[in-house]
Biopython code that builds the backbone (N, CA, C, O; Angstrom):
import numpy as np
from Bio.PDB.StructureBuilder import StructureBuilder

atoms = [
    (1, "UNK", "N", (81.508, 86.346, 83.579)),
    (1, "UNK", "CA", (82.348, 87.466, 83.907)),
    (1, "UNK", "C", (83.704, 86.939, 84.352)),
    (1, "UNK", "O", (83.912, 85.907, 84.989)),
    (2, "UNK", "N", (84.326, 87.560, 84.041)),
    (2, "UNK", "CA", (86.089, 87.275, 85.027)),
    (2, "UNK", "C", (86.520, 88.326, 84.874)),
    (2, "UNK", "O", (86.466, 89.266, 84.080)),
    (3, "UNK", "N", (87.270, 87.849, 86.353)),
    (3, "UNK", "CA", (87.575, 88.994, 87.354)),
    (3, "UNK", "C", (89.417, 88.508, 87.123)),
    (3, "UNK", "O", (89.962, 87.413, 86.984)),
    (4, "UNK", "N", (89.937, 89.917, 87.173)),
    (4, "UNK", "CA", (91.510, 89.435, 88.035)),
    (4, "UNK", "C", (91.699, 90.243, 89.530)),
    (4, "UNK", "O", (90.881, 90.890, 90.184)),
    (5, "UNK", "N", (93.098, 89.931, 89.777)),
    (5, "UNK", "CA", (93.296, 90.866, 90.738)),
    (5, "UNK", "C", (93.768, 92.367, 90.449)),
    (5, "UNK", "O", (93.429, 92.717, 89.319)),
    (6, "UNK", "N", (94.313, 93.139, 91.013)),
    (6, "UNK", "CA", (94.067, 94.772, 90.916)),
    (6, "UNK", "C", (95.516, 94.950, 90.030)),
    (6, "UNK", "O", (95.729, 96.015, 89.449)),
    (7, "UNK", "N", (96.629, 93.669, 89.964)),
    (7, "UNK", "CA", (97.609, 94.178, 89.722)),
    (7, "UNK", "C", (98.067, 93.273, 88.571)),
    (7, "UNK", "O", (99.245, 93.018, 88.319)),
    (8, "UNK", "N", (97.061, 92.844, 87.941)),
    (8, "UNK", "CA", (96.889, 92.052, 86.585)),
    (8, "UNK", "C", (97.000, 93.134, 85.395)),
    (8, "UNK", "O", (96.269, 94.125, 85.394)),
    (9, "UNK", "N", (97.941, 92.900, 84.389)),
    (9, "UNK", "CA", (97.431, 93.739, 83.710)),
    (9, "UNK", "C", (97.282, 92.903, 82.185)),
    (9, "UNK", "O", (97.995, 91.926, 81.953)),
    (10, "UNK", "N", (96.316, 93.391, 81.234)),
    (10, "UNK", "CA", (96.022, 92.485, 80.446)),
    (10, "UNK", "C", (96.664, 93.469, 78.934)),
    (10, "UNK", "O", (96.467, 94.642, 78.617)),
    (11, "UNK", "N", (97.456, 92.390, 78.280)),
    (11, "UNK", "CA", (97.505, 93.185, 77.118)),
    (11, "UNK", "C", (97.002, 92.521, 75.790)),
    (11, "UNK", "O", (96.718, 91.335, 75.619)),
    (12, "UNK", "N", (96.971, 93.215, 75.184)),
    (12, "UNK", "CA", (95.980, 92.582, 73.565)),
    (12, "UNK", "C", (96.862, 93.052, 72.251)),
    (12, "UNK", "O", (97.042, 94.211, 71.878)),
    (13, "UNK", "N", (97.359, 91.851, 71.658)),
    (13, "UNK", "CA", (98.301, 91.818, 70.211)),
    (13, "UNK", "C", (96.981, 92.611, 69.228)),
    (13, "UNK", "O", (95.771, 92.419, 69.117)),
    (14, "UNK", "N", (98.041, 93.642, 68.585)),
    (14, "UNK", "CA", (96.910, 94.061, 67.526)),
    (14, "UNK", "C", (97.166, 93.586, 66.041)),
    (14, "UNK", "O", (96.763, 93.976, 64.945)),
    (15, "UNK", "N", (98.074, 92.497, 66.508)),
    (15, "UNK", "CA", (97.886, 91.677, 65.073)),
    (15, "UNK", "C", (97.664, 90.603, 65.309)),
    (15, "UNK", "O", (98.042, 90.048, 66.341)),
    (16, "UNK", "N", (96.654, 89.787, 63.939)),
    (16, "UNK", "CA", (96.244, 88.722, 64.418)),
    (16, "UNK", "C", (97.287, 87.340, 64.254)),
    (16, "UNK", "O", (98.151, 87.397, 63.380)),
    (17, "UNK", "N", (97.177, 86.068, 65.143)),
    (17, "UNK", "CA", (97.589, 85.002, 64.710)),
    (17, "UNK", "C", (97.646, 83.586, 64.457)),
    (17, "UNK", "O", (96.541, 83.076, 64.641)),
    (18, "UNK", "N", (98.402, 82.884, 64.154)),
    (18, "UNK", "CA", (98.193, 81.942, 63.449)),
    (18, "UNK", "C", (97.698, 80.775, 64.629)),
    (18, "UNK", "O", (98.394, 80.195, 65.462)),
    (19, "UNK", "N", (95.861, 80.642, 64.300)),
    (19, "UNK", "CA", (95.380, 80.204, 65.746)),
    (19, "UNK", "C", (95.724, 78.514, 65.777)),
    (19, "UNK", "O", (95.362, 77.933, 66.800)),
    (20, "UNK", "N", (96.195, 77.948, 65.038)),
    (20, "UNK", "CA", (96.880, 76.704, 65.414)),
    (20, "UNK", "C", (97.914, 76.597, 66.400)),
    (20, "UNK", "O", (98.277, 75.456, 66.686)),
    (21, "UNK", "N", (98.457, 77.570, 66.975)),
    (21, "UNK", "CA", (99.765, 77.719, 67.804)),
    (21, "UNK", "C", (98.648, 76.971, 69.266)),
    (21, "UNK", "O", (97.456, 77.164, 69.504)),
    (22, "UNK", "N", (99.487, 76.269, 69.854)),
    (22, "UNK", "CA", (98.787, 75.526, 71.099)),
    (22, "UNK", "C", (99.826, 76.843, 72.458)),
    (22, "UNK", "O", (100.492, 77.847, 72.206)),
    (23, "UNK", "N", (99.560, 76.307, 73.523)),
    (23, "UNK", "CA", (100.234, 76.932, 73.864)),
    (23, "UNK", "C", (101.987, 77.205, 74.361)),
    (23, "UNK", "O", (102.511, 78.217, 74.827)),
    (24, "UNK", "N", (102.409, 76.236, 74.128)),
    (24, "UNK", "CA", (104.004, 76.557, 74.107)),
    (24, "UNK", "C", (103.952, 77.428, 72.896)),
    (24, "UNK", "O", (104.080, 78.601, 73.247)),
    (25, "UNK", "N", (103.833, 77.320, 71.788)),
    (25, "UNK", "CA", (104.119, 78.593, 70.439)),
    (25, "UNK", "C", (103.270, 79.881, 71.196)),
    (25, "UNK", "O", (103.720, 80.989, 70.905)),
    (26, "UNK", "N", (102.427, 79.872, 71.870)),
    (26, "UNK", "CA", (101.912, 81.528, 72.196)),
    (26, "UNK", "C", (103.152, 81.863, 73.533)),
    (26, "UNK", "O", (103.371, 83.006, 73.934)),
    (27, "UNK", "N", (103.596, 81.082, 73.876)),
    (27, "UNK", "CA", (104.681, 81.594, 74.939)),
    (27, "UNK", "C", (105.688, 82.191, 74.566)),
    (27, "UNK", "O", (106.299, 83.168, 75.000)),
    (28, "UNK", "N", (105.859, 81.303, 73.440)),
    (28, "UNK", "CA", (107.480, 81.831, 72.361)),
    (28, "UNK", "C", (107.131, 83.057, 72.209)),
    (28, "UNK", "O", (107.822, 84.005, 72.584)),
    (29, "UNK", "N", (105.308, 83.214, 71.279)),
    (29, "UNK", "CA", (105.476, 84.480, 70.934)),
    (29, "UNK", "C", (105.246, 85.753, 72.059)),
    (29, "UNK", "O", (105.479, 86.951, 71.895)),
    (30, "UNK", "N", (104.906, 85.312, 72.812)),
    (30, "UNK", "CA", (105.153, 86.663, 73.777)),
    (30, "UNK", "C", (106.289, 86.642, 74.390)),
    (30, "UNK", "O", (106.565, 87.715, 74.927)),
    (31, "UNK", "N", (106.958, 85.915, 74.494)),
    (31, "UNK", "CA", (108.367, 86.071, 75.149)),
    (31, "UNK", "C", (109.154, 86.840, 73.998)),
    (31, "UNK", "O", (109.463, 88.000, 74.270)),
    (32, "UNK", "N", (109.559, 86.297, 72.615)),
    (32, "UNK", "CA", (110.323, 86.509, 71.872)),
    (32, "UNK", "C", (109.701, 87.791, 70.707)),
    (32, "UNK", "O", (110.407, 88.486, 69.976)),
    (33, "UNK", "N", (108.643, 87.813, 70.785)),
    (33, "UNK", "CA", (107.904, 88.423, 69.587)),
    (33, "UNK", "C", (107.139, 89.796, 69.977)),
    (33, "UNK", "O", (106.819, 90.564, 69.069)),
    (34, "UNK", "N", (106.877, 90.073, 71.187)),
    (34, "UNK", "CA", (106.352, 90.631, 71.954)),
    (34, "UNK", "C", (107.151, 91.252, 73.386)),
    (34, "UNK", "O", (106.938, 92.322, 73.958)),
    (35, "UNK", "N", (107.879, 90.454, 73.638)),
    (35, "UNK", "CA", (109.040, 91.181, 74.776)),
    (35, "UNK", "C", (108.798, 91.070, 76.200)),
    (35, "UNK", "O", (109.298, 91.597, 77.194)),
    (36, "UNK", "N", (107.761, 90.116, 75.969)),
    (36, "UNK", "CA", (106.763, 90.437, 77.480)),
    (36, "UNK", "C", (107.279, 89.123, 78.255)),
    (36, "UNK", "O", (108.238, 88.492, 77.812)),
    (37, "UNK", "N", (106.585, 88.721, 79.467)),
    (37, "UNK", "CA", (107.259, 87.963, 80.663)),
    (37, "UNK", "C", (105.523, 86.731, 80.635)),
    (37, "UNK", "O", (104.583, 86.953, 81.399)),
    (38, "UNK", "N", (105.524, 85.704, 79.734)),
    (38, "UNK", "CA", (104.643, 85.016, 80.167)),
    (38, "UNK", "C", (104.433, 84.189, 81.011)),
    (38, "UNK", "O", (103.739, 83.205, 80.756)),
    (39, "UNK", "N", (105.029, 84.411, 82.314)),
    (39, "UNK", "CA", (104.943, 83.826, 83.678)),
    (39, "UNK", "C", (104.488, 84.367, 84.554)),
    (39, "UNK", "O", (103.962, 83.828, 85.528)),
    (40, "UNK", "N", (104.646, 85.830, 84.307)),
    (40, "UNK", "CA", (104.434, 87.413, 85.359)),
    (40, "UNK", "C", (102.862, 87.243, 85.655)),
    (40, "UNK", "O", (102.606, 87.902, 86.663)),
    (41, "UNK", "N", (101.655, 86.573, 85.129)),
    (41, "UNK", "CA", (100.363, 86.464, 85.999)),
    (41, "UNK", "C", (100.176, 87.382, 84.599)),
    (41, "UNK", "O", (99.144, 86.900, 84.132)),
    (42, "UNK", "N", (100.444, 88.031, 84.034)),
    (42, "UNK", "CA", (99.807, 88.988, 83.293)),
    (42, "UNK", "C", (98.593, 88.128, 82.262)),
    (42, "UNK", "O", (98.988, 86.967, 82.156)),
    (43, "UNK", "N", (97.501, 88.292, 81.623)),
    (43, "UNK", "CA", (96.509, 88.189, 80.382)),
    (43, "UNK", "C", (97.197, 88.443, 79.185)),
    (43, "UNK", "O", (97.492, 89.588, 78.840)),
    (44, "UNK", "N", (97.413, 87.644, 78.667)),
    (44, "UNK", "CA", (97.450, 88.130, 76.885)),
    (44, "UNK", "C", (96.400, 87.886, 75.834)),
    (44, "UNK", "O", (96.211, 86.763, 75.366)),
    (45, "UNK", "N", (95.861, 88.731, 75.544)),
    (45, "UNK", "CA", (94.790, 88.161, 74.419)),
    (45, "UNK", "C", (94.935, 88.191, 73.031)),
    (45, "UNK", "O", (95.591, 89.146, 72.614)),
    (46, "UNK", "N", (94.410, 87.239, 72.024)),
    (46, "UNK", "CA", (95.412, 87.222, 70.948)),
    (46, "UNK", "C", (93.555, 86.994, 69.904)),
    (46, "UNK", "O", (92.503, 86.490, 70.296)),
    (47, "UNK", "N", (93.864, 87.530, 68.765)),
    (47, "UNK", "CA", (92.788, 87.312, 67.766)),
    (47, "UNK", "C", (93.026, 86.485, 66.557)),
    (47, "UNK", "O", (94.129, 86.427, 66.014)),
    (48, "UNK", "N", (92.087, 85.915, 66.187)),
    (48, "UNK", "CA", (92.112, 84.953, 64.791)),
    (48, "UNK", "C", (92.502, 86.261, 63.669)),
    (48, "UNK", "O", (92.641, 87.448, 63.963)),
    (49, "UNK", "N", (92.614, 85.671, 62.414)),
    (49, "UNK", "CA", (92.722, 86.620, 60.968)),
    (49, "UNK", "C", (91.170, 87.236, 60.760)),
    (49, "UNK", "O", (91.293, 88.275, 60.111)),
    (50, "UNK", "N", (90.140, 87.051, 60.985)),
    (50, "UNK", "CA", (88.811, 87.073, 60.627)),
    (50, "UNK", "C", (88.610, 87.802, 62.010)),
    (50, "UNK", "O", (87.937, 88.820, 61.849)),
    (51, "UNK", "N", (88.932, 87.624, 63.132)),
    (51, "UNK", "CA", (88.594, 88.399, 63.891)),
    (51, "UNK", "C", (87.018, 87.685, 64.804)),
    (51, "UNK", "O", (86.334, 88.321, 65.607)),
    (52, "UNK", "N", (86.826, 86.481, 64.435)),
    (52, "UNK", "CA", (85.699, 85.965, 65.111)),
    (52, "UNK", "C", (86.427, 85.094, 66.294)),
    (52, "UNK", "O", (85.713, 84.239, 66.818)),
    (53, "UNK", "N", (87.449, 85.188, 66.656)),
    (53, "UNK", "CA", (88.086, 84.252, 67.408)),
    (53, "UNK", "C", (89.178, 84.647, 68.519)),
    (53, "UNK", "O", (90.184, 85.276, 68.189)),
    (54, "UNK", "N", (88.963, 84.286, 69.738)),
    (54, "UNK", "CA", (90.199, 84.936, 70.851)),
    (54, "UNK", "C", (90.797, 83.701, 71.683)),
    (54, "UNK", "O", (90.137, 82.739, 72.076)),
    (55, "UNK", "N", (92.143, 83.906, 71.874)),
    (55, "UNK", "CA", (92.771, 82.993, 72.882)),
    (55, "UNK", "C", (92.953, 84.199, 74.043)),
    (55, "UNK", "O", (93.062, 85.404, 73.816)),
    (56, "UNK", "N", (92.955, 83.753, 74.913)),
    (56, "UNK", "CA", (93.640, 84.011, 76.167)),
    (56, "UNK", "C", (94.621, 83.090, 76.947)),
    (56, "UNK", "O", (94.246, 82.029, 77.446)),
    (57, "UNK", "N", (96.129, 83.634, 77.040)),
    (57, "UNK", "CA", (97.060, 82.875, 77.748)),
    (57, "UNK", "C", (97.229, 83.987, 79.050)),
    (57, "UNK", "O", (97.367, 85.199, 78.881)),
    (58, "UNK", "N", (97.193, 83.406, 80.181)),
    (58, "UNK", "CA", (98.043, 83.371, 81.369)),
    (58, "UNK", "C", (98.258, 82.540, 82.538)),
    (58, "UNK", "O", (97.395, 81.817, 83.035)),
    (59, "UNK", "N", (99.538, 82.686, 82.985)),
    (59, "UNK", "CA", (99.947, 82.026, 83.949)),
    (59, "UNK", "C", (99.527, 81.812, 85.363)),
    (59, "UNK", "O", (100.086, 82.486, 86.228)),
    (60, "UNK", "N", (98.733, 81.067, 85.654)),
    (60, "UNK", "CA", (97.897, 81.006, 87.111)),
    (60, "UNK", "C", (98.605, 80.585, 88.387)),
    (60, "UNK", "O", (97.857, 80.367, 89.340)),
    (61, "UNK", "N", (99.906, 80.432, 88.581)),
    (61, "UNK", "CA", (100.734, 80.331, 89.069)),
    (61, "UNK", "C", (101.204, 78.809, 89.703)),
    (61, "UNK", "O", (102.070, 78.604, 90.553)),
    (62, "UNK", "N", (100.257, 77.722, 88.934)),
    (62, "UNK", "CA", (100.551, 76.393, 89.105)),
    (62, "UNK", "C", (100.955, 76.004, 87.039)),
    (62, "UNK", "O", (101.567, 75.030, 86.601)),
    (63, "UNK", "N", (100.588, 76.692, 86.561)),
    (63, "UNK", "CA", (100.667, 76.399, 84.617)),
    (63, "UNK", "C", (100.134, 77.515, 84.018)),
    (63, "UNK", "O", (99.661, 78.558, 84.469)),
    (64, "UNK", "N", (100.358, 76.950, 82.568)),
    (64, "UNK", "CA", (100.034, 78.290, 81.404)),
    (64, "UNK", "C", (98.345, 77.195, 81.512)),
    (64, "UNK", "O", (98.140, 75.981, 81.494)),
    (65, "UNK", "N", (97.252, 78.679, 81.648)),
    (65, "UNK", "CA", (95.781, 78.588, 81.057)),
    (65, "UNK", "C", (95.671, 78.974, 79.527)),
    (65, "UNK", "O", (95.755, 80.194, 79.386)),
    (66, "UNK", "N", (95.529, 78.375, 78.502)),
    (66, "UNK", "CA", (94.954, 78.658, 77.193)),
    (66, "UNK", "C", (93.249, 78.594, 77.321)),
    (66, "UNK", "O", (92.729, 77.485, 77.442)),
    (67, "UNK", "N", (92.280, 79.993, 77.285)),
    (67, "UNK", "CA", (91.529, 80.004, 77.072)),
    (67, "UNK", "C", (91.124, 80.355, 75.485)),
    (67, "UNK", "O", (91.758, 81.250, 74.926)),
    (68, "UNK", "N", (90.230, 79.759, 74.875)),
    (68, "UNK", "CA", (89.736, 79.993, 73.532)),
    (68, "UNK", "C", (88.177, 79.756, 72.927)),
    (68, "UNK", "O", (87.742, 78.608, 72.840)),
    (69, "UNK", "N", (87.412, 80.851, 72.538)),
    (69, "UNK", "CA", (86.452, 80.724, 71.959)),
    (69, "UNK", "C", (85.747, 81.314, 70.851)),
    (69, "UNK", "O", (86.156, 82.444, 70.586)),
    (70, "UNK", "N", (85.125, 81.032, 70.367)),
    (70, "UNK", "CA", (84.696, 82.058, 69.155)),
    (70, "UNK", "C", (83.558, 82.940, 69.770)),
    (70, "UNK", "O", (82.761, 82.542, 70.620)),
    (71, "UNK", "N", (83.599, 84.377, 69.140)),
    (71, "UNK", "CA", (82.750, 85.380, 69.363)),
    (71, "UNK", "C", (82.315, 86.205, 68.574)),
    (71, "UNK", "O", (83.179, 86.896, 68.034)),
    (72, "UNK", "N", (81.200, 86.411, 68.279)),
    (72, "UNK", "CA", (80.357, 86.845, 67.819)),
    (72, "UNK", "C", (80.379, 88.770, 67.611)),
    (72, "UNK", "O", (79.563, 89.364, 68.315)),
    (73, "UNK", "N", (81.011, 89.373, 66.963)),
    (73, "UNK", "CA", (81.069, 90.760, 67.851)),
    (73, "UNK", "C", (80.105, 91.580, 67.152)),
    (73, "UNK", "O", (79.853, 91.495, 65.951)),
    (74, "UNK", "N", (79.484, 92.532, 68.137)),
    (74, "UNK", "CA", (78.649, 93.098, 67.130)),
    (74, "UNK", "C", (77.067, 92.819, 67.491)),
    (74, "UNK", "O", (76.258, 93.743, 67.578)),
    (75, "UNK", "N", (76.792, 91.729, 67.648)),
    (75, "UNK", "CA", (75.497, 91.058, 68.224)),
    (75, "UNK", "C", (75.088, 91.379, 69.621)),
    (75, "UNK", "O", (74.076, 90.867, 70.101)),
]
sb = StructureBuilder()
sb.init_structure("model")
sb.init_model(0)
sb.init_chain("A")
sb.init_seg("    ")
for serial, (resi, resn, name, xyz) in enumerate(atoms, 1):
    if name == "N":
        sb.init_residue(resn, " ", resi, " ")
    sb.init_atom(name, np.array(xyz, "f"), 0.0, 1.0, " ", f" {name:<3s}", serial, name[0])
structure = sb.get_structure()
């Protein structure tokens, strides 16, 4: 399970992308591509092309966290 705090807010790209991007390229793209503040503590969650696959970037207030795993949906 994970938890944030009350004033986290998480947003989710509804297009998918190119999951080779490490994380400086997912910063670009939410800064530049997306409009958003990837320092602000906020969640971004991002999907593969196939859709079996999620990153999660946010800022924990010492660095950027890139979480990533494949998932199963549906099961």
């Amino acid at each position: 399970m994970i938890s944030f705090g009350p004033m986290v807010r998480v947003f989710v790209a509804t297009q998918p992308i190119d999951f080779r991007k490490g994380v400086h390229g997912l910063v670009a793209l939410v800064a530049e591509g997306l409009g958003g503040k990837p320092y602000s503590g906020d969640v971004y969650v991002f999907r593969s092309k196939r859709s079996d696959r999620l990153k999660l970037l946010v800022f924990d207030g010492s660095g950027m966290v890139q979480e990533s795993w494949p998932r199963k949906f549906g099961q």
